[in-house]
Every structure is written in structure tokens, then in C-alpha cells.
MITOR-617316 format. One record per residue (C-alpha): x negated, y negated, z negated. Coordinates in steps of 0.1 Angstrom, whole numbers, padded with zeros to 4 digits. Example, Ala and Ser with C-alpha at 12.3 -4.5 7.8 and 13.67 -1.06 7.14 Angstrom:
! residues 2
<r><xx>-0123</xx><yy>0045</yy><zz>-0078</zz></r>
<r><xx>-0137</xx><yy>0011</yy><zz>-0071</zz></r>
***
This chain:
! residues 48
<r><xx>0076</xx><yy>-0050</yy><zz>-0208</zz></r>
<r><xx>0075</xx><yy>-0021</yy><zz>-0188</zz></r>
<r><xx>0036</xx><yy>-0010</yy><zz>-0176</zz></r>
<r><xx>0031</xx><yy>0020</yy><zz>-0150</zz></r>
<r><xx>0008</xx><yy>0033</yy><zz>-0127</zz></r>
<r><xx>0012</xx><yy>0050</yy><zz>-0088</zz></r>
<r><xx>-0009</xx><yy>0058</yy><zz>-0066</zz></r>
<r><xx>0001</xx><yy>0065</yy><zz>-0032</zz></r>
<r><xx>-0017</xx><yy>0080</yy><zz>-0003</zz></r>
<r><xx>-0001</xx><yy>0076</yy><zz>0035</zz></r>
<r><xx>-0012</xx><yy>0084</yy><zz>0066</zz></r>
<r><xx>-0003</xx><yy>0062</yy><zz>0100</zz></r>
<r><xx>-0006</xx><yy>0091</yy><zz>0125</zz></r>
<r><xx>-0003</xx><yy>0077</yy><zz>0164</zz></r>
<r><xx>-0016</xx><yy>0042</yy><zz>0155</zz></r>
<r><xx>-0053</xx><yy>0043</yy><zz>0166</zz></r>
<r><xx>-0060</xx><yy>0003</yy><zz>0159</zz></r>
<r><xx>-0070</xx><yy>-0006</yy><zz>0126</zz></r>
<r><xx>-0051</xx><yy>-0038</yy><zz>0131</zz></r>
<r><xx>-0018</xx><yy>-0021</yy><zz>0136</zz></r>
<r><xx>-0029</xx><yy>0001</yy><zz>0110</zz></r>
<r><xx>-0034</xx><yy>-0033</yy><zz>0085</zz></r>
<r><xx>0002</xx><yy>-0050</yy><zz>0099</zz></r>
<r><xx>0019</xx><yy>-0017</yy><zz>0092</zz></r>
<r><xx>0004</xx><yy>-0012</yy><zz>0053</zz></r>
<r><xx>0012</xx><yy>-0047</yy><zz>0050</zz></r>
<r><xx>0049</xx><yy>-0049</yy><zz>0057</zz></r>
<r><xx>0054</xx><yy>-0019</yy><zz>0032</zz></r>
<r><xx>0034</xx><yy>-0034</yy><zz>0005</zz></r>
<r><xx>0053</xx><yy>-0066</yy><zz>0008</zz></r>
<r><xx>0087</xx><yy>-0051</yy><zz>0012</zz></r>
<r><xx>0080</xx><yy>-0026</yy><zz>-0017</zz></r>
<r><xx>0069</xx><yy>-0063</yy><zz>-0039</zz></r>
<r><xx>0100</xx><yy>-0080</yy><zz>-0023</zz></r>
<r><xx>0130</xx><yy>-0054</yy><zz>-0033</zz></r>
<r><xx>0115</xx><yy>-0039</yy><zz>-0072</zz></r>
<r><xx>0096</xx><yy>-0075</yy><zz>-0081</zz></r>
<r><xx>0064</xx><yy>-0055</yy><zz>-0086</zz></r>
<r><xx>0027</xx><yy>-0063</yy><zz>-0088</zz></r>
<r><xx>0008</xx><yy>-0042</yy><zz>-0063</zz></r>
<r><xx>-0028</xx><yy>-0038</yy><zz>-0054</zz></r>
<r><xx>-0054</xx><yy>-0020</yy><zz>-0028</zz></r>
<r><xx>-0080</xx><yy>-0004</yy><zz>-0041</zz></r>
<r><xx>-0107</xx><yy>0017</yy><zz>-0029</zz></r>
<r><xx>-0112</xx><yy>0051</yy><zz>-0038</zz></r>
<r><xx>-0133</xx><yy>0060</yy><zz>-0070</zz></r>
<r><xx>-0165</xx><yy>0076</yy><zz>-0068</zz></r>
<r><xx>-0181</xx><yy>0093</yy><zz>-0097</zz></r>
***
């Protein structure tokens, strides 16, 4: 069993609407899951 870790930060430049903004990060999570069969989730950023 392979386990790894990746963070990844983007930025949707142009798209003021949060919804857009949702729909967008949505399709690329699901298309990343879809094509490499990985387990992805959304966190929020870590405060110390």
C-alpha cells in the first residue's frame, strides 16, 4: 500500500462567484479521484 501526502494551493483568478469558484474546485477534485483512483480531501488551513 502506497500512502502519500500533497497539498495543493490554486488560485481561480476572473471568477468572482464563490459558486463558480465551488463548481470549478469540484470538477478538478473529481477528475483528479476519477483518472489516479485517489482519496482526496478539503481541509482548512492550520492555525498554530
Amino acid at each position: 500500500m502506497l500512502i502519500a501526502h500533497l497539498t495543493v494551493e490554486f488560485s481561480l483568478d476572473g471568477n468572482d462567484n464563490l459558486k463558480a469558484k465551488r463548481r470549478v474546485a469540484n470538477s478538478l477534485k473529481q477528475k483528479t479521484r476519477n483518472r489516479f483512483n485517489v482519496a482526496i480531501a478539503e481541509t482548512a488551513p492550520r492555525t498554530a
